[in-house]
C-alpha positions in Angstrom: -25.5 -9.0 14.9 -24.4 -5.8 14.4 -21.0 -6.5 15.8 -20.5 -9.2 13.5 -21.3 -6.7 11.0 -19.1 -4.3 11.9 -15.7 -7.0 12.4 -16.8 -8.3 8.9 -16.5 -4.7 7.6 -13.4 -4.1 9.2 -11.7 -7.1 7.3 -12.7 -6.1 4.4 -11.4 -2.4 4.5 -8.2 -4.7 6.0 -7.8 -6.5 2.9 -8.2 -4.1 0.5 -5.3 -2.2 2.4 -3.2 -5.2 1.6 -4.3 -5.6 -1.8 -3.2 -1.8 -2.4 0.2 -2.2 -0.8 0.5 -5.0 -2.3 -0.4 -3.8 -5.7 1.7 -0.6 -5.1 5.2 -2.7 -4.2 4.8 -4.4 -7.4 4.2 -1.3 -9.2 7.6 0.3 -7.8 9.5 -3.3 -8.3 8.4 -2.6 -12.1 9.6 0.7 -12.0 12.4 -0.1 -10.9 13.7 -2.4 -13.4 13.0 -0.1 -15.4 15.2 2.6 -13.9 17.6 -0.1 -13.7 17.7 -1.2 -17.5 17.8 2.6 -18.6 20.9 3.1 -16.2 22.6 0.6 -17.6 21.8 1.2 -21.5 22.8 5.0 -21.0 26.5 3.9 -19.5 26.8 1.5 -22.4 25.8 4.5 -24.6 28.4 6.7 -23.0 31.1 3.9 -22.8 30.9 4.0 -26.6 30.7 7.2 -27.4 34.2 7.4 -26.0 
């Protein structure tokens, strides 16, 4: 009983890991983009101010 317990437990502190690594890749593929659409706004700004 107690072992069942404890293997239930574990799979549950296993899948919250994966939920926050999960959650935390998205986070940084967001950011990203982000980054990415700045970059490129700020070299079409400085293109133009040429």
């Amino acid at each position: 009983m107690a072992l069942e317990q404890t293997i239930v437990l574990v799979l549950y502190i296993l899948l919250g890991a994966v939920a926050g690594m999960i959650y935390a890749l998205r986070r940084i593929f967001i950011l990203e983009r982000r980054i990415l659409e700045l970059d490129s706004k700020l070299v079409a700004a400085l293109k133009r101010r040429r």
